[in-house]
C-alpha positions in Angstrom: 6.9 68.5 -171.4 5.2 65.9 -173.7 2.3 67.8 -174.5 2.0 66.7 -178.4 2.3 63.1 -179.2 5.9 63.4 -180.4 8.4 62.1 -178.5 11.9 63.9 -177.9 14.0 64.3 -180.9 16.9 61.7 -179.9 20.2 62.2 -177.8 22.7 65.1 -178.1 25.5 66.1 -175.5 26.4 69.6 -173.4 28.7 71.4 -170.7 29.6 75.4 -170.6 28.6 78.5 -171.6 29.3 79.4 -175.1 29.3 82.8 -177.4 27.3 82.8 -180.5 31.0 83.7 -181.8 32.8 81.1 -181.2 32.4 78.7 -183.8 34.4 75.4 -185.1 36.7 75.6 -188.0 35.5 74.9 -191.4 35.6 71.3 -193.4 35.7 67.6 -191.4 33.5 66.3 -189.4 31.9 70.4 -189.0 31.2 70.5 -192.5 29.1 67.5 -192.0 27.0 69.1 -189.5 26.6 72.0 -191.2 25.3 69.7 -194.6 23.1 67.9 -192.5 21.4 70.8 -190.7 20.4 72.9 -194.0 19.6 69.7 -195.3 16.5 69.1 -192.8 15.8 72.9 -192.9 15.2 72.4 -197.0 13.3 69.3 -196.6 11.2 71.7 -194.2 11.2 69.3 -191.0 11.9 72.2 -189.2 12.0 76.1 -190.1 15.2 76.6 -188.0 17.5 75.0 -185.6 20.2 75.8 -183.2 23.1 73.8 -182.2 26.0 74.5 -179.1 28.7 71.7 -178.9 31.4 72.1 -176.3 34.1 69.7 -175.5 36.5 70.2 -172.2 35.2 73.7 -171.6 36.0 75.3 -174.7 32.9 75.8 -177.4 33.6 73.8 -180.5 30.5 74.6 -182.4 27.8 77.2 -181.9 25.6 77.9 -184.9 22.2 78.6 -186.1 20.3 77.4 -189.2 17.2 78.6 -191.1 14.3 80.7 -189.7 13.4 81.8 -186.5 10.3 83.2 -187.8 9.0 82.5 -191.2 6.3 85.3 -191.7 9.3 88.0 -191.1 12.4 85.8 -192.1 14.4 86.0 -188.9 17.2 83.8 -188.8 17.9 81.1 -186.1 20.8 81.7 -183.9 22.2 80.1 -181.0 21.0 83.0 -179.1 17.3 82.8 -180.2 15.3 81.9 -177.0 12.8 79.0 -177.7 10.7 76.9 -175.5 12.3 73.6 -174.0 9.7 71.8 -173.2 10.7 68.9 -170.7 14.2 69.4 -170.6 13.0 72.1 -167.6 12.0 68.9 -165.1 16.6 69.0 -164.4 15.5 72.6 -163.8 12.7 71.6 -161.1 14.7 69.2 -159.6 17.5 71.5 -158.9 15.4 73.6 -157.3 13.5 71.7 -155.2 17.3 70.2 -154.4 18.0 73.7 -153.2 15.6 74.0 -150.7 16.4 70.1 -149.8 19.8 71.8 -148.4 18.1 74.7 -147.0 16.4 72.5 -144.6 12.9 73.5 -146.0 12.3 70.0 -147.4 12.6 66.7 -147.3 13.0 64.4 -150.8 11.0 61.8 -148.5 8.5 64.6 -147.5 5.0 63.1 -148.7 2.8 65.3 -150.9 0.6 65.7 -148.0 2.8 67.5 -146.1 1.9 70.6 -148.6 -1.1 69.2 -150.2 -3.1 67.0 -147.4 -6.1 66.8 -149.6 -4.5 65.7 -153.1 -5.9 62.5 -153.9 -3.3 60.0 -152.4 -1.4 62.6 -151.4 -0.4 59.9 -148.0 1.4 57.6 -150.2 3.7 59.8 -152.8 6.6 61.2 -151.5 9.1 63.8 -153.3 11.7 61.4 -153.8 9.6 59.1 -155.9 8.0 62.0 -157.6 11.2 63.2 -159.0 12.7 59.9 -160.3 8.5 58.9 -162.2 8.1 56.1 -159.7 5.3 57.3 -157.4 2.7 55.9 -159.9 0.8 59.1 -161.2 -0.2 59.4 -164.6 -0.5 62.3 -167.0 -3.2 65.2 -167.0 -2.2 65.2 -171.0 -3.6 62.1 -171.5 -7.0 62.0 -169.8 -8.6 63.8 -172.6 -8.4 63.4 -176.6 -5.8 64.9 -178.0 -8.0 68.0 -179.4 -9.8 68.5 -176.0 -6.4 68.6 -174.8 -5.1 71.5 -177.1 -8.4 73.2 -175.9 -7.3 73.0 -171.9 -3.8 73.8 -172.6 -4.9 77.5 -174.0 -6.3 78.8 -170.8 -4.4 80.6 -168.1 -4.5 78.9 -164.8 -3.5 79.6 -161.3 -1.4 77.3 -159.1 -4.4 76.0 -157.2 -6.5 75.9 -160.5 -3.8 73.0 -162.2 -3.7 71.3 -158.8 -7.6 71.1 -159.3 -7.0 70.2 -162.5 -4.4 67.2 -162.0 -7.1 65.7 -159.6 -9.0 63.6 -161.9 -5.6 61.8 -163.2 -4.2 61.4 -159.8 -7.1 59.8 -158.3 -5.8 56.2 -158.8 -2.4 55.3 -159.1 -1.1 53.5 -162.0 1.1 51.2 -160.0 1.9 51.3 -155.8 4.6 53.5 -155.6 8.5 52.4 -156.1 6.9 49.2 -157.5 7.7 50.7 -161.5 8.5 53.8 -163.8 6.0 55.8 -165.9 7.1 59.0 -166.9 4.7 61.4 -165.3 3.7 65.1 -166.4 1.6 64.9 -163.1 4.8 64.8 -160.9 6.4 67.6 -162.3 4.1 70.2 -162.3 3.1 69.3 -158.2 7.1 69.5 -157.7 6.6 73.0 -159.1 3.8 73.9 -156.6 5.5 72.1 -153.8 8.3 74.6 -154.3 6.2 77.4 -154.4 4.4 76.1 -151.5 8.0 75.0 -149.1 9.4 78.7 -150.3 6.4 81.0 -150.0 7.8 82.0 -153.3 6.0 82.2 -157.4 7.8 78.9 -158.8 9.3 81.6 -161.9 10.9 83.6 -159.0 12.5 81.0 -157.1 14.1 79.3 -160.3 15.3 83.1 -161.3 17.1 83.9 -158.3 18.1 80.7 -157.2 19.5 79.3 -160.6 19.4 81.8 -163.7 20.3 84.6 -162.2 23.5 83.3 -159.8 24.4 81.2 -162.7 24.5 83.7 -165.3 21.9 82.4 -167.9 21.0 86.0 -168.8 18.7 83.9 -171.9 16.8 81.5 -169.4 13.5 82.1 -167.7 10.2 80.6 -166.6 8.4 81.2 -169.5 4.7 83.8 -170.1 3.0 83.8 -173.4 1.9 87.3 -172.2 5.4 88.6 -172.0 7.4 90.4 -174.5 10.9 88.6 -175.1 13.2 90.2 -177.4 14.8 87.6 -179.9 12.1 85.1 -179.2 11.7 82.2 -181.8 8.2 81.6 -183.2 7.2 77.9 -182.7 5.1 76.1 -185.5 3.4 72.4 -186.8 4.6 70.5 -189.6 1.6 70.6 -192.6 2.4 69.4 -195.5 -0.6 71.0 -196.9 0.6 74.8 -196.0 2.4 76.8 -198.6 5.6 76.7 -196.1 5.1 73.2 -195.1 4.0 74.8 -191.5 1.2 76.4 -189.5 1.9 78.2 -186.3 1.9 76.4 -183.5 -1.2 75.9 -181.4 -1.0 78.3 -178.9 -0.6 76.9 -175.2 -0.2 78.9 -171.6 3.1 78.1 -169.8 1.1 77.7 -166.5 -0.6 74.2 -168.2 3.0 72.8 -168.2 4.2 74.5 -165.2 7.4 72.7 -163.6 7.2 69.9 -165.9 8.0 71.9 -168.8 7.3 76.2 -168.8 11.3 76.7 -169.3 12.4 79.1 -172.5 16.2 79.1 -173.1 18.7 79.0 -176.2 21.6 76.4 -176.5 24.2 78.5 -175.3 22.1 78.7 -172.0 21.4 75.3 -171.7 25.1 74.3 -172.2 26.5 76.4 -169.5 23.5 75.5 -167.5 25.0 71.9 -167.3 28.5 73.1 -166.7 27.1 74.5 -163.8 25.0 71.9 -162.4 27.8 69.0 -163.2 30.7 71.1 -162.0 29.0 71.0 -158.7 28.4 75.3 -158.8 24.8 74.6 -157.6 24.2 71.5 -155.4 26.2 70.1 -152.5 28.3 66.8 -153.3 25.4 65.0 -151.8 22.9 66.6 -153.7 24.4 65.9 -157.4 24.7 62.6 -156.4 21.0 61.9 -155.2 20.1 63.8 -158.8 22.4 61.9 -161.1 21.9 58.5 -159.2 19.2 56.1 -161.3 16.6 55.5 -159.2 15.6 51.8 -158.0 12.6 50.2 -156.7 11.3 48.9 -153.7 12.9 45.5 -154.1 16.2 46.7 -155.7 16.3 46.7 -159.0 16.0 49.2 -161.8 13.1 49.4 -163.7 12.3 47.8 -167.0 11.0 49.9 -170.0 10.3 48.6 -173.5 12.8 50.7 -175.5 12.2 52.3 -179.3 13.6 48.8 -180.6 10.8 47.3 -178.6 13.2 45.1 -176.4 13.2 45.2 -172.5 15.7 47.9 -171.2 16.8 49.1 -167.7 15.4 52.5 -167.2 18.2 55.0 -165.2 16.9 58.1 -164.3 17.4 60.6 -161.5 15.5 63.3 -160.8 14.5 65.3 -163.6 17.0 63.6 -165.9 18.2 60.5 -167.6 21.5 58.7 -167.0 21.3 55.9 -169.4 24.4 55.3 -171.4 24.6 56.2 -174.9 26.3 53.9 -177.7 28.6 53.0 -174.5 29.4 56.5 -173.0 28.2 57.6 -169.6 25.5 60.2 -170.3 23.5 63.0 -168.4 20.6 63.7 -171.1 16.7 64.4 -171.0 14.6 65.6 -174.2 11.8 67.9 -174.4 8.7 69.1 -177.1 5.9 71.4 -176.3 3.8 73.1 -178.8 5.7 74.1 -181.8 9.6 73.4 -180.3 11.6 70.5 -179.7 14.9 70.2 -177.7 17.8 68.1 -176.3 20.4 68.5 -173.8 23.1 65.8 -173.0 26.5 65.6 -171.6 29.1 62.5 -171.9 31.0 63.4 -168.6 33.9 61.0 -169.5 34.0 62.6 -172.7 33.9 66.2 -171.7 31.5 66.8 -174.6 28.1 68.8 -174.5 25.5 69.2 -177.4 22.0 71.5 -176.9 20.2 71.5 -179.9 16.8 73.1 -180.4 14.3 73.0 -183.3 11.3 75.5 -183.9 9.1 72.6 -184.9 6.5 69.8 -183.2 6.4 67.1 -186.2 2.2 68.6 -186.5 0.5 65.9 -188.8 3.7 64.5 -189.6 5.0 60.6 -188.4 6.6 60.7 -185.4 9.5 58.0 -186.9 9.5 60.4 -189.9 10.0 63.5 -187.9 12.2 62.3 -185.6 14.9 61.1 -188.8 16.5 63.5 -189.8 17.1 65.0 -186.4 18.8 62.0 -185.8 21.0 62.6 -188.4 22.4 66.0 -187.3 23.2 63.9 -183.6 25.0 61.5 -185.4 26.9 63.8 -186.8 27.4 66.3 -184.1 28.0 63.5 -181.7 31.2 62.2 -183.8 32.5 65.6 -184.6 32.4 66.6 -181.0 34.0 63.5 -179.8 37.0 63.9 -182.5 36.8 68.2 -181.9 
């Protein structure tokens, strides 16, 4: 969920479960890793971070670095349940996969099948939704960013954030299947559409349908209300503060909804991809429509100016990426909400899966600045996981 105006941190690679044990031997390419992570924790990008590597089943790597909390000096493991901001969309596609199989929907069901009076509602269907090419915009970005900090406090109910997605979906961006904006908007209706085809709460149906089956014991539909043992405190770079942070603005999980309300640790998000891509959870068919980049009306994949400003295919899914990285075939999607940043990748080919997670938005910080030295630490968990 791109709530802030940072961006995800970068690429980084996952695929099974792993125990906050099991940990890589010391010196090579590990050693790197571990230099570069306490470097980026001293140079207070980030109070803390957490890192799970696994390569052909086995965990490789699976470490935490720096604080958790600052004001009570809780350390960061990979165990420490953070927010994941919009790496949850793979999570809301899954889902609404599941009930796809179950014969309770459609992916070329139109939003007005569940939602008749949703401005076009006639024209969007789930399909286009999923992959960001049905044309709707974001509700983040109809306001300034402060008014927008101001909305995301209050608790809302399902038919309060369809109300409140009206204004941004009243006119389309572009005719749907014609291009790809990344789209806040489509996410969060997937989530009430679910709730909607299953006669179920969205947090329910994600808990016994994927966490629970799947074992991810650390994973949930997140509630600031709720009281979660080892939960990581999320904060904003300020250069100005005594630590170099302030706590995060505060922000209720029902503004992000199915776009991004997920908590997790890298542990859970690396077995959650061993799942999903070892075909656990979705029929043959299914994985395939998820992990297949979607294409336009006439064809072709869409074209996206890319961080080196240069015109790029875009591949995505449903609910996840599936552009190559530096040449490998990849499975990745990025995420930052209020106060946390995460990424989750797998190189199939490769057998190699990273998860990292950082207790930190980038605040007043440049979002080139604070998105360096993350950078680093995937360069350098990227190659050691590849040679581990």
């Amino acid at each position: 969920m791109e709530l802030s105006r940072r961006a995800s941190l970068g690429a980084l690679l996952a695929l099974t479960a792993g125990s906050a044990a099991a940990a890589a031997k010391p010196g090579g390419a590990w050693s790197k890793v571990r230099a570069t992570a306490q470097k980026v924790v001293a140079d207070r990008l980030t109070p803390g971070l957490q890192v799970c590597v696994r390569r052909r089943g086995a965990v490789v790597f699976s470490e935490g670095f720096g604080k958790a909390n600052l004001e009570w000096g809780k350390p960061m493991t990979p165990t420490t349940i953070c927010r994941i901001g919009s790496v949850s969309k793979q999570f809301t596609a899954a889902a609404v996969l599941l009930l796809v199989q179950d014969g309770k929907l459609s992916l070329d069901d139109k939003l007005s099948r569940f939602f008749p009076d949703f401005p076009n509602a006639e024209r969007l269907t789930l399909r286009r939704m999923l992959s960001h090419t049905a044309g709707l915009g974001n509700y983040t970005a109809t306001t300034p960013p402060d008014l927008v900090w101001q909305e995301s406090r209050a608790d809302r109910s399902s038919a309060e954030m369809l109300e409140l997605m009206r204004p941004s979906s009243a006119k389309l961006v572009f005719e749907p299947g014609t291009n790809y904006r990344y789209s806040n908007n489509g996410f969060v209706l997937l989530g009430l559409v679910i709730e909607k085809a299953a006669d179920r709460p969205y947090r329910e149906i994600l808990q016994t349908r994927l966490f629970g089956p799947l074992g991810l014991s650390r994973t949930s539909a997140d509630s600031a209300a709720e009281v979660v043992p080892n939960r990581a405190s999320g904060y904003s770079n300020d250069a100005a503060a005594p630590s170099g942070f302030n706590n995060a603005s505060f922000v209720s999980m029902t503004y992000p909804g199915g776009a991004g309300a997920i908590r997790s640790t890298c542990e859970d998000l690396c077995a959650w991809h061993a799942a999903l891509l070892g075909g656990k959870l979705l029929q043959p068919a299914m994985l395939t429509e998820m992990l297949t980049p979607a294409m336009l009306n006439d064809g072709s994949l869409p074209m996206q100016q890319n961080r080196k400003g240069e015109r790029a295919a875009v591949r995505y899914g449903f609910g996840i990426s599936v552009n190559p990285i530096d040449g490998h075939r990849a499975v990745a999607h990025g995420g930052n909400i209020h106060g946390f940043a995460s990424n989750l990748e797998t190189l199939p080919d490769d057998g190699v899966t990273i998860a990292m997670i950082i207790n930190a938005d980038g605040g007043s910080k440049p979002p080139a600045a604070f998105m360096a030295a993350p950078g680093d630490i995937q360069k350098a968990l990227r190659t050691a996981g590849l040679a581990a």
